[in-house]
C-alpha positions in Angstrom: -21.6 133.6 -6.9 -20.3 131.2 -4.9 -16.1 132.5 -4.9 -18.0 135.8 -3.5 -20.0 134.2 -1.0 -16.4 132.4 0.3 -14.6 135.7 0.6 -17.7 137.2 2.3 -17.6 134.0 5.3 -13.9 133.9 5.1 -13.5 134.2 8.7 -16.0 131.4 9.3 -14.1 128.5 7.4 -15.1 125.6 9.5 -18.7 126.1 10.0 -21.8 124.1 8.0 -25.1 125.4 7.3 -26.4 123.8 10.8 -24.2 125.2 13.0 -24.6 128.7 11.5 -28.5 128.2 12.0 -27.6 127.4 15.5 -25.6 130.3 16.0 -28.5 132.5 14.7 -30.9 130.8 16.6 -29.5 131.3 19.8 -29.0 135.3 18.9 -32.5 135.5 18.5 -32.8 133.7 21.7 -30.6 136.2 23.6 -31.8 139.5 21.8 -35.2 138.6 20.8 -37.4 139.5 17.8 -38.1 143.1 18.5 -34.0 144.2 18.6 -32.5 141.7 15.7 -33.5 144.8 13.4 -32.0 147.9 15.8 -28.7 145.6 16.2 -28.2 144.3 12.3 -28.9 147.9 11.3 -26.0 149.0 13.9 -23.7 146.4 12.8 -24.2 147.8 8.9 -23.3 151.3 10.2 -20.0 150.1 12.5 -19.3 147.5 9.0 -19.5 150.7 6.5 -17.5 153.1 9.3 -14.6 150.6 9.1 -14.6 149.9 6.0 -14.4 154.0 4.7 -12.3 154.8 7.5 -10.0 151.9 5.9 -10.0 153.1 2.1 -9.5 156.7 3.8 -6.0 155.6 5.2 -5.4 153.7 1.7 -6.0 156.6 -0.1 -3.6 158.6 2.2 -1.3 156.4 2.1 -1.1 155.9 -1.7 -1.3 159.8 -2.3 1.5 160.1 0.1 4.0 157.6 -1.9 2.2 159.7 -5.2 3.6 162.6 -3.9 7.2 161.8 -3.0 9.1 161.2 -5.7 7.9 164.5 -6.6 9.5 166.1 -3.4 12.5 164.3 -4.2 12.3 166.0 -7.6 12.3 169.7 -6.5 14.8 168.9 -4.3 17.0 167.7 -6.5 16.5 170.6 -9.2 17.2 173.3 -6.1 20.4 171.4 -5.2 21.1 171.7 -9.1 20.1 175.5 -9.9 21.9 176.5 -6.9 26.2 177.6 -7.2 27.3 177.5 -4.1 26.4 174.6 -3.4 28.1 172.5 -6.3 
């Protein structure tokens, strides 16, 4: 539990439990009770948007190298198969 609650605060390395209280203290300060809900909930959206429109362009990306050397193999059988060319 505690290796995945490191790589969840990775970019918060240098901060204790007080000063993360602190931090939360003064959002609720600034944004009040009634909107931590409305803005937590739209930070989960923008979190989950980023992170599927980042395994989309992984999953592109590795289909994309997938699919090469299979281009690179048609080509080569055409350049093979074909006479004139030889």
């Amino acid at each position: 539990m505690n290796i995945e609650l490191n790589s969840n605060f990775a970019f918060l390395p240098n901060l204790n439990g007080f000063e993360i209280v602190a931090i939360l203290f003064v959002v609720l300060l600034l944004f009040g009770a009634k909107r931590l809900p409305e803005l937590s909930r739209s930070m989960g959206k923008s979190i989950r948007e980023f992170k599927k429109a980042t395994s989309d362009v992984e999953k592109e990306i590795n289909s994309s190298i997938e699919n090469e050397p299979i281009k690179n193999q048609k080509l080569e059988k055409t350049k093979e198969s074909d006479p004139l060319k030889n």
